[in-house]
BALOBA-1460 file (C-alpha; in Angstrom, 3 decimals):
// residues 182
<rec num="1" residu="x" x="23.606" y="4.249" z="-37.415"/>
<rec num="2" residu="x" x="21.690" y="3.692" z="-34.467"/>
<rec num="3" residu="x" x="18.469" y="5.325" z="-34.031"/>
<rec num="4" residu="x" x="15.504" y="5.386" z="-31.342"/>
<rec num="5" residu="x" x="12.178" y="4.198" z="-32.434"/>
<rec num="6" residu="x" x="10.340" y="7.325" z="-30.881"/>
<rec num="7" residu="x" x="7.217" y="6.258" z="-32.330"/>
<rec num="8" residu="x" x="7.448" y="2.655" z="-30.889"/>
<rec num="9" residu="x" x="8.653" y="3.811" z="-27.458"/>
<rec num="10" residu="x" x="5.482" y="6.549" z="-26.948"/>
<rec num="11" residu="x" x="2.571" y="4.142" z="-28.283"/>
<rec num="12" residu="x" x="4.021" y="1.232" z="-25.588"/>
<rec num="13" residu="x" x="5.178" y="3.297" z="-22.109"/>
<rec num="14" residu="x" x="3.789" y="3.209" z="-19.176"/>
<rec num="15" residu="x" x="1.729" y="0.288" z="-19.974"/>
<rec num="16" residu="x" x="3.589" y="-1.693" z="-17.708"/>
<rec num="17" residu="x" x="2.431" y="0.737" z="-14.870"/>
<rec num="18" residu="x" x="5.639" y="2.805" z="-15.202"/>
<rec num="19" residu="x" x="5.867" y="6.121" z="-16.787"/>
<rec num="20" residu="x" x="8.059" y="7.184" z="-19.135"/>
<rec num="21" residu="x" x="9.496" y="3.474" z="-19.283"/>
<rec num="22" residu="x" x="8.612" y="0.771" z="-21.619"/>
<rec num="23" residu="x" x="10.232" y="-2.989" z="-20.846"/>
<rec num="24" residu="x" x="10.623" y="-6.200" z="-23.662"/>
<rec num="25" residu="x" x="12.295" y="-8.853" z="-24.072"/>
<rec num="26" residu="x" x="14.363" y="-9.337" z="-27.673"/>
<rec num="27" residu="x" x="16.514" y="-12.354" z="-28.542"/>
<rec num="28" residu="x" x="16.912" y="-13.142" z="-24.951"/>
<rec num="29" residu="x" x="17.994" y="-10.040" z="-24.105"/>
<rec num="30" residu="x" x="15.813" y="-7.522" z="-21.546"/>
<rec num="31" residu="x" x="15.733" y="-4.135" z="-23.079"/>
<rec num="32" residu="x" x="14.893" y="-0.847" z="-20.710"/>
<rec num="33" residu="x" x="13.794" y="2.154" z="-22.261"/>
<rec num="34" residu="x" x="12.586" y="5.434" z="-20.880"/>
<rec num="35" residu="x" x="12.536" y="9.058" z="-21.924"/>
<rec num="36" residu="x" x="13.702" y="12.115" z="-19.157"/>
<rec num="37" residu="x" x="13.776" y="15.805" z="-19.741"/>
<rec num="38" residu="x" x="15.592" y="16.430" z="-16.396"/>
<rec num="39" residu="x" x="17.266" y="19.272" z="-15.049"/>
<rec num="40" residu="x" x="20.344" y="17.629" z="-15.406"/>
<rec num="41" residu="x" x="20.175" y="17.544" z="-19.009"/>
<rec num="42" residu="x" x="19.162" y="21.040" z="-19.503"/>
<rec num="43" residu="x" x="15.583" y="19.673" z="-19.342"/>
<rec num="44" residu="x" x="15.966" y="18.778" z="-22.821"/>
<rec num="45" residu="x" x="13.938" y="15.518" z="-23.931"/>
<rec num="46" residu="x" x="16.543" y="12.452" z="-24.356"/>
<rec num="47" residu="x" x="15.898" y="8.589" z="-24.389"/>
<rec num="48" residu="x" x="17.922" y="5.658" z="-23.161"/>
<rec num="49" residu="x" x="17.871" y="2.243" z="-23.997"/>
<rec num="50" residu="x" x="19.696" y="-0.097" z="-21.818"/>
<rec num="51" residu="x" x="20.242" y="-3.830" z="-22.453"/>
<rec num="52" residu="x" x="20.946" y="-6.231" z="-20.296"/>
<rec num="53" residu="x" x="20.607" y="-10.233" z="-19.482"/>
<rec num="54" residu="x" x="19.511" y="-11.571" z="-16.714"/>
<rec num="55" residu="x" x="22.178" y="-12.840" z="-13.582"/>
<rec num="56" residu="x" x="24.561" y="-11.059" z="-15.966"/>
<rec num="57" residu="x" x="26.800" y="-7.936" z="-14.872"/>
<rec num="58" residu="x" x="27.167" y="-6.558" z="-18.299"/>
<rec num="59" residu="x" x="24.518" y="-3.484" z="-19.759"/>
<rec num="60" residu="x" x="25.276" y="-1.923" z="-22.965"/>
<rec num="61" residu="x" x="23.528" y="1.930" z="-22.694"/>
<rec num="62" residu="x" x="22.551" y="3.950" z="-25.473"/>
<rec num="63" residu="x" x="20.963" y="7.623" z="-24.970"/>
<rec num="64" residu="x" x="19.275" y="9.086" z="-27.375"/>
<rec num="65" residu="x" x="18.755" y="12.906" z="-28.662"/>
<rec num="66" residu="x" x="15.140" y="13.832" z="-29.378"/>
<rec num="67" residu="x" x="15.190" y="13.160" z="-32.535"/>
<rec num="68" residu="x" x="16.144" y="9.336" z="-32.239"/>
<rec num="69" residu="x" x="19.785" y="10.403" z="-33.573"/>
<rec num="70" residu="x" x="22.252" y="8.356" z="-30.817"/>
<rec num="71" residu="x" x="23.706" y="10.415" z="-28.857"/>
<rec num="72" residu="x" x="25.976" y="8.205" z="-26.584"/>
<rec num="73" residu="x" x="26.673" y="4.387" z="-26.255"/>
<rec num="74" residu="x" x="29.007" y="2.650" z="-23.524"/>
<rec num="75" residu="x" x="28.960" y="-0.751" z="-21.704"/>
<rec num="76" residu="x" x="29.006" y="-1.425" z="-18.101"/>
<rec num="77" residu="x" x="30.085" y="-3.949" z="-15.710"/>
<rec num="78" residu="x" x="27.566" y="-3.827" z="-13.044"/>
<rec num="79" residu="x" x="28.112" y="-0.484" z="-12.249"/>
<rec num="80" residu="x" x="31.488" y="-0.042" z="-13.575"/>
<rec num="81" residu="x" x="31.988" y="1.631" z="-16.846"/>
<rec num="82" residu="x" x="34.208" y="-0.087" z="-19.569"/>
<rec num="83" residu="x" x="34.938" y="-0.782" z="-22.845"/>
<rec num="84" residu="x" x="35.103" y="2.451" z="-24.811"/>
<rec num="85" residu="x" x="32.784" y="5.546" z="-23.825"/>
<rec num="86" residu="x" x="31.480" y="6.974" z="-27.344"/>
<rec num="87" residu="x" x="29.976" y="10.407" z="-28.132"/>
<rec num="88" residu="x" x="28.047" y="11.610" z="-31.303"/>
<rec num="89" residu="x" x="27.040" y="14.756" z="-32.457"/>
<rec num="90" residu="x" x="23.437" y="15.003" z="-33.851"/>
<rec num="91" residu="x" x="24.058" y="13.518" z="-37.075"/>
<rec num="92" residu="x" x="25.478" y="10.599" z="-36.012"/>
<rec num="93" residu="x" x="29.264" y="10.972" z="-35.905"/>
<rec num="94" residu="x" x="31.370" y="9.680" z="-33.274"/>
<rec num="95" residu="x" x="32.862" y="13.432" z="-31.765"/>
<rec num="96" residu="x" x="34.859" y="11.742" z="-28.764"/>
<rec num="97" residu="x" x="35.899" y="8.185" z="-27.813"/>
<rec num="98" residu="x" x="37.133" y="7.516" z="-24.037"/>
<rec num="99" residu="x" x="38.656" y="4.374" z="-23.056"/>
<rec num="100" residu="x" x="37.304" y="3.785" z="-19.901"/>
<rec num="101" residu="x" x="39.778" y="0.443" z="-19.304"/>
<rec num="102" residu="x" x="43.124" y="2.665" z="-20.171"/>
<rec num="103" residu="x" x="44.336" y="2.994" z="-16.868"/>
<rec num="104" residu="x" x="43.932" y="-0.218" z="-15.426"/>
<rec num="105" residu="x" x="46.435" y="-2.977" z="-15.805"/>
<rec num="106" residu="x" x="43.690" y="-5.762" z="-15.246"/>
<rec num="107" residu="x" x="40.268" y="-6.523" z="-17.313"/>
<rec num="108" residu="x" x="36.972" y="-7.798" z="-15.752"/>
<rec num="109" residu="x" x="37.974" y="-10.777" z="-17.635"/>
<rec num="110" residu="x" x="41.262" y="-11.037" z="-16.114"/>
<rec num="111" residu="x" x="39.790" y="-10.657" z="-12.881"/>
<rec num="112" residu="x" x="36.981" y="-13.280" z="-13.624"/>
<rec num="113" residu="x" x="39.652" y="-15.869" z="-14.013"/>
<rec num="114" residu="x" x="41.310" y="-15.276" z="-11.198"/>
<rec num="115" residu="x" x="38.274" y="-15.092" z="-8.828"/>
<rec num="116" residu="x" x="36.799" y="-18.441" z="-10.411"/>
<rec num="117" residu="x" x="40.062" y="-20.179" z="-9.706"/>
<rec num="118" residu="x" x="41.120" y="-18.766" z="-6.448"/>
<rec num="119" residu="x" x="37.670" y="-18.483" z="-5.078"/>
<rec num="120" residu="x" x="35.385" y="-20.978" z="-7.069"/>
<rec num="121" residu="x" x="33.068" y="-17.409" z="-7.442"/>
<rec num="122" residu="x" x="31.895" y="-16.870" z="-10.978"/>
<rec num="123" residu="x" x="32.003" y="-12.754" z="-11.095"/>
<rec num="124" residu="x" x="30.171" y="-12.916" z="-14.165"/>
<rec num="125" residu="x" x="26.692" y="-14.380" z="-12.598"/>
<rec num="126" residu="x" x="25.347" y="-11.585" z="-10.621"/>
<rec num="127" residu="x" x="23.451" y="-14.506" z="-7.764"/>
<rec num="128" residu="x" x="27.564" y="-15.371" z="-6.989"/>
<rec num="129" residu="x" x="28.711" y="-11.548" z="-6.454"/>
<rec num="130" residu="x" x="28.736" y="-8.235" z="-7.806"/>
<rec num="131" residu="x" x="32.516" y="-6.607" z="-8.458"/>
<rec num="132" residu="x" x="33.394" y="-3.297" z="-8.984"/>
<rec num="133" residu="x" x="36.203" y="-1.415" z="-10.424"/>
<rec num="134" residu="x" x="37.908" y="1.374" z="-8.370"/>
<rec num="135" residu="x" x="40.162" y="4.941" z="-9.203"/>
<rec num="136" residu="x" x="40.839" y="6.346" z="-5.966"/>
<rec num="137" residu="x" x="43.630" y="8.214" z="-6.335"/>
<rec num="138" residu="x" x="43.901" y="9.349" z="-3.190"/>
<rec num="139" residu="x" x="43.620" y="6.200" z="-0.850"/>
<rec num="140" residu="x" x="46.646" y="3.715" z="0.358"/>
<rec num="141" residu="x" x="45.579" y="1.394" z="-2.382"/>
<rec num="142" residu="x" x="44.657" y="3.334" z="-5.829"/>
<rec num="143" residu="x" x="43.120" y="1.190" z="-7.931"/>
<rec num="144" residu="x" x="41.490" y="-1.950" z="-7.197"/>
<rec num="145" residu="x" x="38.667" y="-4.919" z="-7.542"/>
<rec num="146" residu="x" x="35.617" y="-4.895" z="-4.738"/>
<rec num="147" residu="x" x="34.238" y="-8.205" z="-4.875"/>
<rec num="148" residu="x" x="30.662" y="-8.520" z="-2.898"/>
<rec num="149" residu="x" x="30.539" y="-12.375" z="-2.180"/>
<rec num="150" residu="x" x="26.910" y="-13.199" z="-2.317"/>
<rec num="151" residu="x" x="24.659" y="-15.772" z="-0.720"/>
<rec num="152" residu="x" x="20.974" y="-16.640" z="-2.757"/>
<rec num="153" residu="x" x="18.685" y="-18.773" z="-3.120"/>
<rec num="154" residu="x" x="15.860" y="-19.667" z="-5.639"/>
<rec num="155" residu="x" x="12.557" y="-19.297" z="-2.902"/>
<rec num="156" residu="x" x="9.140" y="-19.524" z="-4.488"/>
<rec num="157" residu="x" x="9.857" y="-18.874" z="-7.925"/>
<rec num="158" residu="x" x="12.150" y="-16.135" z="-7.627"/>
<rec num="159" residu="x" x="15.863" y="-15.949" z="-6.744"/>
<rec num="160" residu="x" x="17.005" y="-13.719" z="-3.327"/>
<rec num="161" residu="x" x="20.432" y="-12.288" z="-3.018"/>
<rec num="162" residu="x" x="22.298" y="-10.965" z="0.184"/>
<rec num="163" residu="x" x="25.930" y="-9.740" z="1.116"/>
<rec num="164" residu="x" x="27.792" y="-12.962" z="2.676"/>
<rec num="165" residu="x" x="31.397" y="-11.198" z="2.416"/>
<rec num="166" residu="x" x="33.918" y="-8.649" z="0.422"/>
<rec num="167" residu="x" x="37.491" y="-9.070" z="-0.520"/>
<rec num="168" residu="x" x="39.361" y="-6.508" z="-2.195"/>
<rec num="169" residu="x" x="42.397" y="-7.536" z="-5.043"/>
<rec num="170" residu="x" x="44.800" y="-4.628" z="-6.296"/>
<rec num="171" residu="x" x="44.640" y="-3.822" z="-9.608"/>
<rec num="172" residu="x" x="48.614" y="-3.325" z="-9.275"/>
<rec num="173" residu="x" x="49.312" y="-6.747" z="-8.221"/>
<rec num="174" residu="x" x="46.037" y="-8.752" z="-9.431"/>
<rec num="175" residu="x" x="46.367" y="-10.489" z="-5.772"/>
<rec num="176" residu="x" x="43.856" y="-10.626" z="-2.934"/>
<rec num="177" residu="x" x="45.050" y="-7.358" z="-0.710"/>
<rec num="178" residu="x" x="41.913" y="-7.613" z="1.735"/>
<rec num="179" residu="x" x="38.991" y="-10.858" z="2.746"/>
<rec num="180" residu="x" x="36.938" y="-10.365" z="5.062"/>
<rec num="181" residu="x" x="36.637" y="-14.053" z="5.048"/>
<rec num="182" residu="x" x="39.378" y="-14.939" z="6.884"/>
């Protein structure tokens, strides 16, 4: 079972000059964590830990109850959820699974391989472009892939991203339905 070192997290945040937050590195991986006791959680204390790689659109999230018991865990691609969506009571148990990739016909990965050999774009390095995953059920196309198309560059010692173009590709079809490119 997953638990939150409570004890770790309070003698190491805000030493990095943010409160509440406390940021390492393990195995190559960048791991966030921060506590919150907002209103939109009843003001009740919870943690998060969210891991992530760098130029990489995929975070794994875990919140916490107070007690360090998990108390959710999905996975995201950039800012779209996926994967399955779990839920746990306060001993641990998983009380309700959602699979957030059920109503889609096409995967990230699916859409990866298309991109790359269409477009020569990897999806899956965030300097190249950021996609997102779309349920609007009540627009002319319902579901569908935004792809951001980015231009950067590596300028003294760090690397700078900005929006060079968007295409759109229905989730129905898996085709391009939209470039502003062309």
């Amino acid at each position: 079972m997953k638990t939150f070192n409570i004890k770790k997290f309070e003698e190491n945040k805000g030493k990095q000059g943010i409160v509440n937050k406390y940021l390492y590195t393990l195995n190559g991986y960048n791991i966030r964590e921060l506590s919150s006791n907002a209103a939109s959680n009843n003001y009740e204390l919870r943690y998060q830990r969210e891991i992530t790689k760098e130029f990489s659109p995929f975070k794994l999230v875990h919140t916490y109850y107070k007690n360090g018991t998990i108390r959710s865990s999905t996975s995201f691609f950039n800012k779209s959820r996926i994967g399955i969506y779990k839920i746990f009571d306060q001993n641990g148990q998983v009380i309700k699974e959602i699979d957030d990739d059920k109503n889609f016909k096409h995967s990230f990965e699916q859409i990866h391989d298309f991109v790359l050999k269409e477009k020569n774009i990897d999806i899956y390095d965030t300097r190249q472009a950021v996609a997102l995953r779309h349920d609007t059920p009540f627009a002319p196309i319902k579901k569908y892939y935004q792809i951001h198309v980015l231009k950067s560059s590596f300028v003294d010692g760090q690397w700078y991203s900005q929006p060079n173009y968007s295409f759109l590709i229905a989730d129905e079809t898996g085709q391009i339905v939209k470039d502003d490119n062309e």
